[in-house]
C-alpha positions as CSV (number, residue, x, y, z in Angstrom):
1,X,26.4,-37.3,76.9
2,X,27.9,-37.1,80.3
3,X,31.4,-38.9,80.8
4,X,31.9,-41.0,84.2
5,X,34.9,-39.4,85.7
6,X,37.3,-42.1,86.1
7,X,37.8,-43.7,89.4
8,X,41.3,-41.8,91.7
9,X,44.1,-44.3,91.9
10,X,46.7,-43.3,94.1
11,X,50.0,-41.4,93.9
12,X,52.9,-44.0,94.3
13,X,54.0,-42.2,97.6
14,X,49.9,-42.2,98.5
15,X,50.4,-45.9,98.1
16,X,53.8,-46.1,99.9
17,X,51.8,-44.4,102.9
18,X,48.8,-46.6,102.2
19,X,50.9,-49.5,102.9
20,X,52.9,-48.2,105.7
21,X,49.6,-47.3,107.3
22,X,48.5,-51.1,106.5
23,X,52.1,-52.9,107.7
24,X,52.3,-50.8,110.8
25,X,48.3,-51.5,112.1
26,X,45.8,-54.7,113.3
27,X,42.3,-54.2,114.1
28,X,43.2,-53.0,117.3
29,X,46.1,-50.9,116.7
30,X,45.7,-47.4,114.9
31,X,48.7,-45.7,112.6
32,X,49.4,-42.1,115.0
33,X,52.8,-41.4,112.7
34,X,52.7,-37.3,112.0
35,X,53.0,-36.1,108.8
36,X,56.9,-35.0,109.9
37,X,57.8,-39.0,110.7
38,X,56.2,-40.0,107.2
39,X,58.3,-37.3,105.2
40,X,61.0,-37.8,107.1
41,X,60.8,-42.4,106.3
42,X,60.0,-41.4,101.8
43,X,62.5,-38.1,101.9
44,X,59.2,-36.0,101.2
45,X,58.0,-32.6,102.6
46,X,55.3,-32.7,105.2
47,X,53.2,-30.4,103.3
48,X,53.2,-33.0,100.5
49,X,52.5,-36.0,102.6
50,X,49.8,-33.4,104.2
51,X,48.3,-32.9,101.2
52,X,48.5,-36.6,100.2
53,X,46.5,-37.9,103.1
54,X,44.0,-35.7,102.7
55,X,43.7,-37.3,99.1
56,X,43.7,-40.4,101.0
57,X,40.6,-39.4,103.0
58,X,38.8,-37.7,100.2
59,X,38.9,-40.5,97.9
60,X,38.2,-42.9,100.8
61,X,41.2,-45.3,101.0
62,X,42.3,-43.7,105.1
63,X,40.0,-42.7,107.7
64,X,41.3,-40.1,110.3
65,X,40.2,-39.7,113.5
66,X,41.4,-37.5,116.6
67,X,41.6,-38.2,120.0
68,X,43.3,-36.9,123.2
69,X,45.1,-34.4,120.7
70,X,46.6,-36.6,118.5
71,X,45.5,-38.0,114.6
72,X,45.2,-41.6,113.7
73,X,44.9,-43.2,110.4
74,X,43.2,-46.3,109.5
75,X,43.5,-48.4,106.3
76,X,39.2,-48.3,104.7
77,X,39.8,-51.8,103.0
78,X,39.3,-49.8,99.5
79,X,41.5,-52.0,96.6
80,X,44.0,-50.0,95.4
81,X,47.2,-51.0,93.1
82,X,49.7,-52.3,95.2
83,X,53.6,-51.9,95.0
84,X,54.7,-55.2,94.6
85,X,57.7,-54.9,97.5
86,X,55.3,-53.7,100.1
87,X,52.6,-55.8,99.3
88,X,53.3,-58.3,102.0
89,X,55.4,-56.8,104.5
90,X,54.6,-57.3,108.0
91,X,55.0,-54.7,110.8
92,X,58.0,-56.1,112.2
93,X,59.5,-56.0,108.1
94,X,58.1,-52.4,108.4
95,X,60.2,-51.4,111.7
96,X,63.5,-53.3,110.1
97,X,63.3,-50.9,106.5
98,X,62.9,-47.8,108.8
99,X,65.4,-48.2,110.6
100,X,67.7,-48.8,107.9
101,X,66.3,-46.3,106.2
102,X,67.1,-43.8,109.7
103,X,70.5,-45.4,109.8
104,X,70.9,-44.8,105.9
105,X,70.2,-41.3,106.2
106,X,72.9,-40.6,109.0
107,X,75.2,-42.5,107.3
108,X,74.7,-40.2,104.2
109,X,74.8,-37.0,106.5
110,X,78.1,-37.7,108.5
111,X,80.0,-38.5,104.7
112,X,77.9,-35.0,104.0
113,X,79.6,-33.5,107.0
114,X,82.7,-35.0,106.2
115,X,83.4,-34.0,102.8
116,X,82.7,-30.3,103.8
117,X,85.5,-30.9,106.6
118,X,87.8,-31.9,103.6
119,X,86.9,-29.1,101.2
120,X,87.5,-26.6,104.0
121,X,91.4,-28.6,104.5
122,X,91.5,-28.5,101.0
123,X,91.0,-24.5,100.7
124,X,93.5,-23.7,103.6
């Protein structure tokens, strides 16, 4: 007897991208982030997010497309599990979390900066 092989669910960060893609598009509007802007917004390596779209695509939840040189990504409609936070945000919600998200992470890298300024007082 031949077993069905069960149906792909995404990744949560395949589904973090899955609703970025959906918050920050409309019929008319495509997603054009590269894969360096989406690692850089879930702290992720743009290999992985590389290899996650191309899940994506395979399994048919994104469509990409290029044109004029660059990628776009568009939602398929296909139901996948959403994560409760995202499941509503709108694309202006969207723009507010990355830029806190940007501000976060220079926040985190000037007390970074500074702390390496005080170990270097500290060993004088």
């Amino acid at each position: 007897m031949v077993e069905k092989s069960k149906e792909y669910e995404p990744s949560f960060y395949e589904r973090c991208i899955l609703h970025s893609i959906i918050s920050l598009t409309s019929d008319k509007n495509r997603f054009y982030q590269s894969n360096d802007k989406i690692a850089e917004l879930f702290d992720l390596t743009e290999n992985s997010v590389r290899v996650m779209i191309s899940h994506l695509v395979t399994n048919g939840y994104v469509r990409k497309e290029k044109s004029n040189g660059y990628r776009y990504l568009y939602y398929t409609g296909k139901k996948f599990k959403p994560i409760p936070i995202f499941a509503n945000v709108t694309k202006a919600q969207a723009i507010v979390f990355k830029n806190q998200n940007i501000a976060l992470r220079n926040e985190n890298t000037q007390l970074k900066e500074e702390i390496e300024e005080l170990k270097k007082k500290l060993s004088m």
